[in-house]
VEXDREN-2710 file (C-alpha; in Angstrom, 1 decimal):
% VEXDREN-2710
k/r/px/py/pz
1/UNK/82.3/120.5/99.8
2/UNK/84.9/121.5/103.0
3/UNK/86.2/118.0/102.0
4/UNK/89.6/118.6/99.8
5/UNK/89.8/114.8/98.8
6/UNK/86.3/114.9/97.2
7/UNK/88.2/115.8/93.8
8/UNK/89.8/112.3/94.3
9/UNK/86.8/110.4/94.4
10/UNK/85.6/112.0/90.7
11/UNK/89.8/111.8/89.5
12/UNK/93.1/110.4/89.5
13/UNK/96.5/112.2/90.6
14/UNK/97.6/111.3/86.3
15/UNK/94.7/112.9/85.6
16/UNK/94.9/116.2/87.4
17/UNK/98.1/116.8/86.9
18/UNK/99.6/115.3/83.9
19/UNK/96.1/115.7/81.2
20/UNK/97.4/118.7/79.5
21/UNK/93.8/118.9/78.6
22/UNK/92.9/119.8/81.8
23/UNK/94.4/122.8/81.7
24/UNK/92.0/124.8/79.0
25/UNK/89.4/122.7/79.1
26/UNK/86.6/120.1/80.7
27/UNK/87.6/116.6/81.0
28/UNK/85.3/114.0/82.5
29/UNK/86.1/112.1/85.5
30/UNK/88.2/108.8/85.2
31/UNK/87.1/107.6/88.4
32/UNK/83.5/107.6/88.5
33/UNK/80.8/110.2/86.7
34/UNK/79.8/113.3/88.1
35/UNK/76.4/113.6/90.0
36/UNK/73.7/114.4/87.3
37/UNK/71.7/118.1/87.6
38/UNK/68.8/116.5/86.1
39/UNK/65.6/116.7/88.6
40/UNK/63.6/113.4/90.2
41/UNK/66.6/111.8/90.8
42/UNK/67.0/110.5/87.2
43/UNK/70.6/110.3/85.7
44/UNK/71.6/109.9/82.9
45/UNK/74.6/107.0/82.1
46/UNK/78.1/108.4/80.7
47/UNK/79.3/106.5/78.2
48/UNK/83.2/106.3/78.2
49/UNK/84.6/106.7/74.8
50/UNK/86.6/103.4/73.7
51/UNK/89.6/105.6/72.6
52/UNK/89.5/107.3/76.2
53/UNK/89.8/103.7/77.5
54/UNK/92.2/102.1/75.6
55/UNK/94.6/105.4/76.6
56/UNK/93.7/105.6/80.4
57/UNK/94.7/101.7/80.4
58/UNK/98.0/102.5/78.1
59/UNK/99.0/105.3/80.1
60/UNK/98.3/103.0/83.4
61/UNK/100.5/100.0/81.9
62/UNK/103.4/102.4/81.2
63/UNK/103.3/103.4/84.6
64/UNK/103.4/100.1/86.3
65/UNK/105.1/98.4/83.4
66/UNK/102.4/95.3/83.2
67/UNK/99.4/95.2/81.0
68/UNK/96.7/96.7/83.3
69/UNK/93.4/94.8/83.5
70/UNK/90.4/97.1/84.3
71/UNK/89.6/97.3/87.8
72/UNK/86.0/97.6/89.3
73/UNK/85.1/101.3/90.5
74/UNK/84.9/99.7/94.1
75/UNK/88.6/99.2/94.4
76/UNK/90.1/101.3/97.0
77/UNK/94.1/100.9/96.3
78/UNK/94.6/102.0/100.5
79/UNK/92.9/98.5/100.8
80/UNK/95.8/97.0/100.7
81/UNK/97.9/96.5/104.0
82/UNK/101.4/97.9/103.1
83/UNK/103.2/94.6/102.8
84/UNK/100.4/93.3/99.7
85/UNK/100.8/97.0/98.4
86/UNK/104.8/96.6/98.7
87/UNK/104.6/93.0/97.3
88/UNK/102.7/94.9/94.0
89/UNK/104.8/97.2/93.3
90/UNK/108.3/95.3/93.6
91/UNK/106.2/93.1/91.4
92/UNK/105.0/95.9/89.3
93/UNK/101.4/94.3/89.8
94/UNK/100.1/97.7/91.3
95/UNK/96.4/98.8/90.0
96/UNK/97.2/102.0/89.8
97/UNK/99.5/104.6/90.2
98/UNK/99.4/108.2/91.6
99/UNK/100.8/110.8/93.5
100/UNK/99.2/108.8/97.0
101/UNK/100.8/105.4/95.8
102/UNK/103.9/107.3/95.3
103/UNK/104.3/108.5/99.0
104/UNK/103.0/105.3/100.2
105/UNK/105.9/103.3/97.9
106/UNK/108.7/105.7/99.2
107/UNK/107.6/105.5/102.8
108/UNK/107.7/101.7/102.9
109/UNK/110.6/101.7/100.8
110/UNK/112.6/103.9/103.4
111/UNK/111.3/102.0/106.4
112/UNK/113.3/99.1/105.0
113/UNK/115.8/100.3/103.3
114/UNK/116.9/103.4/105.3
115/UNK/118.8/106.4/103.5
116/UNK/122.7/105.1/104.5
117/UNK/124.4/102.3/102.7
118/UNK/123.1/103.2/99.6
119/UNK/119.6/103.1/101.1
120/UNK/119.1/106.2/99.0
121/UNK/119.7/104.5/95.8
122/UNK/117.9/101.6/96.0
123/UNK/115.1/103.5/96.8
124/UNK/115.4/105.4/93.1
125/UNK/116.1/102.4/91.5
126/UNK/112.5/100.6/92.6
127/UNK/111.0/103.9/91.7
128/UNK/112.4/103.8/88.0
129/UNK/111.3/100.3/87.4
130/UNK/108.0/101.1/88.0
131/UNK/107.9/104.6/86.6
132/UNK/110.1/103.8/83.4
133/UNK/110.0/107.0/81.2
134/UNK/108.1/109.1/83.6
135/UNK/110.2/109.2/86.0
136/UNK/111.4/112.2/86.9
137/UNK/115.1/112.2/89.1
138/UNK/114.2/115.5/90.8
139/UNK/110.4/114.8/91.6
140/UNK/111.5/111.6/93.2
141/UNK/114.3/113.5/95.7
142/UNK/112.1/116.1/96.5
143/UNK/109.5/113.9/97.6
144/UNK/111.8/110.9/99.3
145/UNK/113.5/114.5/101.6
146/UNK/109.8/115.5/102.2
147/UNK/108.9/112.0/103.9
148/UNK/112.2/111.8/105.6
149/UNK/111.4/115.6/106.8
150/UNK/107.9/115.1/107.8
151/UNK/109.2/111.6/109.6
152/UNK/111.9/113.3/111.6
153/UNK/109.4/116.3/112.4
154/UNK/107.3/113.4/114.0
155/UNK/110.0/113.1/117.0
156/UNK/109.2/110.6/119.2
157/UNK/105.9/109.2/117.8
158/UNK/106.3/106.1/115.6
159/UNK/103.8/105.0/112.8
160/UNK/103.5/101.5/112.1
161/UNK/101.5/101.8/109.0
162/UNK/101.8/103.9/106.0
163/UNK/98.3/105.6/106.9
164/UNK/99.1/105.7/110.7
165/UNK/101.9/108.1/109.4
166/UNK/99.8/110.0/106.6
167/UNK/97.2/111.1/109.2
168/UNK/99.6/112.9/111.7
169/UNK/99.4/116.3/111.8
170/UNK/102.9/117.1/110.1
171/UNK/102.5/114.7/107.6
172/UNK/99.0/115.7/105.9
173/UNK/100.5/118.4/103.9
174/UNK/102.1/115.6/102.1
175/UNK/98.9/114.8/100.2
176/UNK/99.3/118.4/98.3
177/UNK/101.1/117.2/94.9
178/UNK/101.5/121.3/94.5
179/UNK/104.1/121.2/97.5
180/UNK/105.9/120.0/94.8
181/UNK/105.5/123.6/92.9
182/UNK/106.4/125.9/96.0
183/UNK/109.9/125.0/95.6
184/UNK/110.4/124.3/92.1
185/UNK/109.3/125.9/88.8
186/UNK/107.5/123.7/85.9
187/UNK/111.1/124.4/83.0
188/UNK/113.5/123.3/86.5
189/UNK/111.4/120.0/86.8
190/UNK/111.4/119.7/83.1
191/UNK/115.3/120.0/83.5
192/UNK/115.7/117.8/86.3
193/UNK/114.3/115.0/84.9
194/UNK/117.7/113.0/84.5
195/UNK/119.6/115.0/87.0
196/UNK/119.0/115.9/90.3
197/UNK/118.5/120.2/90.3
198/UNK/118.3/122.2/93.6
199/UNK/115.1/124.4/93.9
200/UNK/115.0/127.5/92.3
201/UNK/112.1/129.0/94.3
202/UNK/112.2/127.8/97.8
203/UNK/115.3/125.6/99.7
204/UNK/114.0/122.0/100.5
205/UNK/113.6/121.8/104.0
206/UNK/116.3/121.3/106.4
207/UNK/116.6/117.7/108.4
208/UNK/119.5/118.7/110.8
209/UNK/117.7/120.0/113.8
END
């Protein structure tokens, strides 16, 4: 239970925070189900409604902008090495995407393409095709200055690999999609969605040292 990711193995990022059902009320696991309370080990199989189904692979397609074939539970999308996972998404092939898949994308994205010379740009642009409608301008700054912040904060120590650099000590926090919320309120991301707004409840961090 000390674990924080153990949420992760039951649910998606989507699903945590964009199921405005989960807000007021229970909604089962689209990951895998929850252990059963019944005694001698017995346990009883969920059935996943159809209509549930159809929706979670609708809402996935929109996302990656290809028709999204069910994947088996096994399927671990950190699997991937980074250039497969970058291959995927320029191809918008990915299984899934989620806040993780996100950083991991813009990571890669500004290890190639930098932030000068319209580095920047390009970056939003490969975010856009895959995210179509749901992307959101202002939730995609925030978290492309977040990496570069946590990158710079690294100093001297290089990552290699997308999870080399997830694991250091100044990157973790990273992980928390509700870092997201410590700087902005819900109607300012609702704003930003086209345009680029400044936080209205805490200053993004600054990267001149």
């Amino acid at each position: 239970l000390v674990n924080s990711d153990l949420l992760l193995d039951y649910y998606t990022q989507d699903t945590i925070w964009h199921n405005p059902d989960a807000r007021d009320e229970v909604v089962m696991p689209d990951k895998k189900p929850l252990p059963s309370l019944l005694s001698g080990g017995q346990q009883q199989p969920q059935q996943q409604p159809q209509q549930q189904r159809q929706q979670q692979q609708q809402e996935a397609s929109s996302a990656t902008g290809q028709e999204v074939q069910e994947q088996p539970r096994a399927f671990v999308p950190r699997e991937l090495s980074d250039q497969v996972f970058l291959e995927l998404f320029h191809q918008r092939r990915l299984p899934c995407w989620g806040h993780e898949a996100k950083l991991r994308a813009i990571w890669l994205l500004l290890q190639s393409e930098g932030r000068r010379q319209g580095g920047t740009g390009r970056v939003f642009a490969s975010l856009q095709q895959v995210e179509g409608s749901m992307h959101n301008v202002t939730e995609s700054y925030f978290w492309i200055q977040m990496v570069t912040y946590c990158g710079a904060r690294m100093g001297d120590t290089t990552a290699s690999f997308f999870a080399e650099f997830i694991r250091h000590g100044y990157c973790k926090v990273l992980l928390d999609p509700g870092l997201l919320y410590s700087h902005y309120s819900e109607d300012l991301l609702v704003k930003g969605a086209s345009d680029f707004n400044l936080p209205d409840k805490k200053p993004l961090p600054n990267l001149v040292r």
